[in-house]
N, C-alpha and C positions, 0 to 999 in steps of 0.2 A: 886219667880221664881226658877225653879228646874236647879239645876248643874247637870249635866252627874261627876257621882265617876267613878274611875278605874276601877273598876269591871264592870258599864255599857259599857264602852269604848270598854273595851277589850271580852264583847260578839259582841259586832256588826257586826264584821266584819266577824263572824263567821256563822252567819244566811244566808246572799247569799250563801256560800259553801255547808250548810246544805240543802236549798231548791233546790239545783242543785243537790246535791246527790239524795234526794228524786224525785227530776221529772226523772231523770234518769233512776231510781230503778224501777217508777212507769211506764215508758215508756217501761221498758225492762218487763215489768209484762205485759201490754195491747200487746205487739209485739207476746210475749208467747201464749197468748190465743191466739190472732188472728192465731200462726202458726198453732197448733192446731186443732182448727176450720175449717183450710183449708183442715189440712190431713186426716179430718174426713168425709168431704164433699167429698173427693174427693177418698175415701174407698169406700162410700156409692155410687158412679157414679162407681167406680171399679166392683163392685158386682151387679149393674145393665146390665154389658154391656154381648152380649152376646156369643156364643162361638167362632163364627167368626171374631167377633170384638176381641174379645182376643186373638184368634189366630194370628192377625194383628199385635196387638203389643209385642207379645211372653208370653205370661204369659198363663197359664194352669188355667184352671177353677178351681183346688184345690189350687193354688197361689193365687187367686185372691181372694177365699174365706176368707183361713189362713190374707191375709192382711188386708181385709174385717171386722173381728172379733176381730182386734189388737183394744188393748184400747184407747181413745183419751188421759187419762190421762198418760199413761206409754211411748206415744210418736210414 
């Protein structure tokens, strides 16, 4: 029969904090992408629309370009 030593003991308790750190880290990674993803989609519908429509909502067809051509990765 195996005994739990001090040393096993005193990791234990340390592994739920670790796996909650991690789903956290890993939640705020998928949250990231997904913002992302949104304000890419939603460049690419920017740059669709057309000058009336953008006159509608104030933005100048060289604004809507410039945001149009912004990187998904640099935000």
């Amino acid at each position: 029969m195996a005994t739990d030593t001090s040393d096993e003991r005193s990791r234990q308790p340390r592994m739920p904090a670790l796996l909650a750190t991690l789903a956290g880290a890993t939640r705020n990674i998928i949250e990231s992408i997904e913002t992302r993803c949104r304000k890419q989609r939603g460049r690419a519908e920017l740059s669709e629309l057309t000058d009336d429509e953008l006159k509608d909502i104030g933005v100048s067809r060289a604004d809507a370009m410039t945001e149009a051509a912004r990187s998904a990765f640099w935000g």
